[in-house]
C-alpha positions as CSV (number, residue, x, y, z in Angstrom):
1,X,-11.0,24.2,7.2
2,X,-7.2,24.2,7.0
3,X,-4.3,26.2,7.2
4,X,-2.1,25.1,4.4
5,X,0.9,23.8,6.7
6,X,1.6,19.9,5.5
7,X,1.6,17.3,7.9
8,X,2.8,14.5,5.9
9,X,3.5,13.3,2.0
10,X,1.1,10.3,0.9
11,X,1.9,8.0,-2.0
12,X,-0.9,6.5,-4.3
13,X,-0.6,3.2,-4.1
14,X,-3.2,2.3,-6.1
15,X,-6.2,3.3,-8.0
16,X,-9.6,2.1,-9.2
17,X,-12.3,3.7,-11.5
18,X,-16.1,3.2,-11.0
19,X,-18.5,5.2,-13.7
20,X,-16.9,8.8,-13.5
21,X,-15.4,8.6,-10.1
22,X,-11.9,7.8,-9.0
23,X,-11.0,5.9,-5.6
24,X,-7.5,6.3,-4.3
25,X,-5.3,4.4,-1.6
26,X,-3.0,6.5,-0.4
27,X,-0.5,5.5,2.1
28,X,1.1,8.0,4.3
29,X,2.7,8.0,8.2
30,X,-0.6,9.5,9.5
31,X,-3.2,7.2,7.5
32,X,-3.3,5.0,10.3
33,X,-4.3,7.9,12.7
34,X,-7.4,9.1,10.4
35,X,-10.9,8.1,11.1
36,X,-13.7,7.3,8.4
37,X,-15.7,10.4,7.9
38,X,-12.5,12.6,8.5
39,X,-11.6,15.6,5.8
40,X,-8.1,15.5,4.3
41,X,-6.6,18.1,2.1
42,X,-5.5,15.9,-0.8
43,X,-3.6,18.2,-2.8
44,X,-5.2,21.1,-1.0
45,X,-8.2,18.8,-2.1
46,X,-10.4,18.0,0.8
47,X,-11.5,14.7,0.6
48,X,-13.3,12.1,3.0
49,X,-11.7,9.6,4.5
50,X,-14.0,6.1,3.5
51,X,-11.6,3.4,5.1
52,X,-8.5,3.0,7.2
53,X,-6.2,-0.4,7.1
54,X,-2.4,-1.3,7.5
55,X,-1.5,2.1,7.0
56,X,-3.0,3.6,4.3
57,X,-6.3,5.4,3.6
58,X,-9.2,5.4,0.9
59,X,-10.6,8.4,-0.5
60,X,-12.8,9.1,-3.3
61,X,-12.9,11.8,-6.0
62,X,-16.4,12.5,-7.9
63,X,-16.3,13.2,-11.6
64,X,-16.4,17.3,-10.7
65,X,-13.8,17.1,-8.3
66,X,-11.7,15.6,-11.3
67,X,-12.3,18.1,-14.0
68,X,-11.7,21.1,-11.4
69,X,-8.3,20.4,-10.5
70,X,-5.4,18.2,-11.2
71,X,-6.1,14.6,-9.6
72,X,-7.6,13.7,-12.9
73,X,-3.3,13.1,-14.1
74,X,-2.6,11.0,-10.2
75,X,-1.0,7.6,-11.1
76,X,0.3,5.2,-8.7
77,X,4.0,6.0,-7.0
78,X,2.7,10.0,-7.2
79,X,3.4,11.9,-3.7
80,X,0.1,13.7,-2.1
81,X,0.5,16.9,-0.1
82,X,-1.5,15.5,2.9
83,X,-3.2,18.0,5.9
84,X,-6.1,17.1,8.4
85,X,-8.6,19.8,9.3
86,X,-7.2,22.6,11.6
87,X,-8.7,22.6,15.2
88,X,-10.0,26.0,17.0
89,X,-7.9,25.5,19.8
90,X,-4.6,26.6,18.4
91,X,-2.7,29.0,16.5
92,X,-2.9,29.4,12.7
93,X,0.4,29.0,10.9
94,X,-0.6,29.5,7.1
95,X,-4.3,31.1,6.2
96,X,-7.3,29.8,5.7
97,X,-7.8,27.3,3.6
98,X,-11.5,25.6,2.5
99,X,-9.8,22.2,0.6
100,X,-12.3,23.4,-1.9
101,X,-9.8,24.5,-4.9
102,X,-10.7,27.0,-7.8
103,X,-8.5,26.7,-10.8
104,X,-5.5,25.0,-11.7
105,X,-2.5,26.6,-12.8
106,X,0.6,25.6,-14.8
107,X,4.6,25.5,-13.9
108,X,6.4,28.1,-16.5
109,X,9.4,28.4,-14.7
110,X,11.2,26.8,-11.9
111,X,14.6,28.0,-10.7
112,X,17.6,26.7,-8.3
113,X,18.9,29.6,-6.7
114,X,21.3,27.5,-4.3
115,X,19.5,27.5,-1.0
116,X,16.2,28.2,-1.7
117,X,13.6,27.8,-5.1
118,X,11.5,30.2,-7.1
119,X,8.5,29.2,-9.4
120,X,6.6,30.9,-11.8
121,X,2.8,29.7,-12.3
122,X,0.3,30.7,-15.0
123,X,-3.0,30.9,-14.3
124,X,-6.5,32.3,-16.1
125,X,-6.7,36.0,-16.3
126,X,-10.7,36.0,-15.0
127,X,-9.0,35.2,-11.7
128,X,-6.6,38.0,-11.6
129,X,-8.7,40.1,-9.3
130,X,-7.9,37.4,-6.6
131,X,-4.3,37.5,-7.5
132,X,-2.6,40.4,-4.7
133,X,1.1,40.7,-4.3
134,X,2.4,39.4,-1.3
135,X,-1.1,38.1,-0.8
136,X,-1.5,34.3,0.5
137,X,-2.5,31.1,-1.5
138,X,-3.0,27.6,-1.5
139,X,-0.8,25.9,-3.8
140,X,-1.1,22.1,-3.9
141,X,-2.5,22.4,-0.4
142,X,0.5,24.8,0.5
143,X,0.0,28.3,2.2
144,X,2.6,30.1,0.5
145,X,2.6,33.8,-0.1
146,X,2.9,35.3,-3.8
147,X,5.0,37.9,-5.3
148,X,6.0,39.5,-9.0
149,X,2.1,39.1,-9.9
150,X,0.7,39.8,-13.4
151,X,-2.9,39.3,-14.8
152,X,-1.8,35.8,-15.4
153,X,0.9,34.5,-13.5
154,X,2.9,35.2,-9.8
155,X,5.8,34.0,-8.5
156,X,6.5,32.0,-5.1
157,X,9.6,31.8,-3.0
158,X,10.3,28.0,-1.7
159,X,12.2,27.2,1.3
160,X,14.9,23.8,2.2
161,X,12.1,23.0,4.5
162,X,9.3,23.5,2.2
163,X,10.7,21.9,-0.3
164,X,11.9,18.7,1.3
165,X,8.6,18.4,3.3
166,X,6.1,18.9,0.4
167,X,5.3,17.7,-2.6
168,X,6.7,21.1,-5.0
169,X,9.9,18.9,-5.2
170,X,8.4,17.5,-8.1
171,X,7.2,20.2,-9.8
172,X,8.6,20.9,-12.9
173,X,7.9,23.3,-16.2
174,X,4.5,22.3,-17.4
175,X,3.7,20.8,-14.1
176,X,-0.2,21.3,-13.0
177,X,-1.0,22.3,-9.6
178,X,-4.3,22.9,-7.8
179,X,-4.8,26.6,-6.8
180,X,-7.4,27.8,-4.1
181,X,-7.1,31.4,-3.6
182,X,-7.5,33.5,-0.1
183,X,-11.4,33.2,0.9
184,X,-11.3,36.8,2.0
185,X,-10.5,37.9,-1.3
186,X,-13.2,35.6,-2.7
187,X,-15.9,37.3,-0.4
188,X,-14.6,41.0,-1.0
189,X,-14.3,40.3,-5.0
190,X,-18.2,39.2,-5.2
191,X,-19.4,42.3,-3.0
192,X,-17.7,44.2,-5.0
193,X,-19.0,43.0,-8.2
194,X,-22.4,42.8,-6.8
195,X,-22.2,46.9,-5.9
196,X,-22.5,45.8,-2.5
């Protein structure tokens, strides 16, 4: 479990394919603090840690994992949105967040409003129903609450801090990001479609 608050950026630094898998090194200010068998949000992607040395970390992504959400386009030099597992002894800044992410979505907008950033995502209309205004999601690991919703696209509001500390400062129009949407939401929309 995680809470969608970034700890640090990671950049690839290099990548090999074996059959339909993908195994990355990332390297990152808090690789050499992670432990083999750790989860990772990669992404909002969580993702076991296999091996630890000089200061970067190895994870790998099965051929599922790479169809579901956007590490199938990672390349070397890309930055990673990087957050280890929350612990139960603390408060929870963002929500809940699995690391296990539903969809994709795509950038249509992006604007500079001088100070702060708004984007615009499209998403598939069969997850709409998950889709709440001012509701929370993961974006790219990021908790970030959602506004101007539609059947197919919201809105988010992005802070200096945000910004400068995540990985959305690359994001452009016809960027791809990873979605995971609010697990409550998930549990209430299969109730109700199960007439429970």
């Amino acid at each position: 479990m995680f809470t969608g608050i970034i700890e640090a950026f990671g950049i690839i630094h290099s990548i090999e394919k074996q059959g339909t898998n993908a195994t990355f090194w990332i390297s990152s200010p808090i690789s050499n603090e992670l432990k083999v068998d750790q989860s990772v949000a990669h992404n909002g992607v969580c993702l076991t840690v296999e091996e630890v040395k000089e200061g970067r970390h190895r994870v790998t992504a099965i051929e599922e994992t790479l169809k579901k959400t956007n590490l199938f386009a990672w390349h070397e030099g890309v930055l990673v949105n990087l957050e280890r597992c929350m612990t139960m002894n603390g408060r929870i800044d963002g929500h809940i967040v699995q690391g296990h992410v539903d969809t994709t979505a795509k950038c249509i907008e992006k604007k500079d409003l001088d100070g702060s950033w708004e984007f615009r995502f499209q998403f598939a209309e069969e997850f709409a129903a998950l889709v709440i205004e001012k509701g929370s999601i993961s974006l790219n690991g990021i908790s970030l609450t959602i506004f101007n919703v539609t059947n197919h696209s919201f809105a988010v509001a992005i802070i200096p801090y945000t910004y400068m500390h995540t990985n959305i400062q690359q994001i452009r129009e016809g960027s791809t990001i990873n979605l995971e949407f609010d697990m409550i939401g998930k549990y209430v929309n299969r109730m109700l479609a199960l007439g429970k």
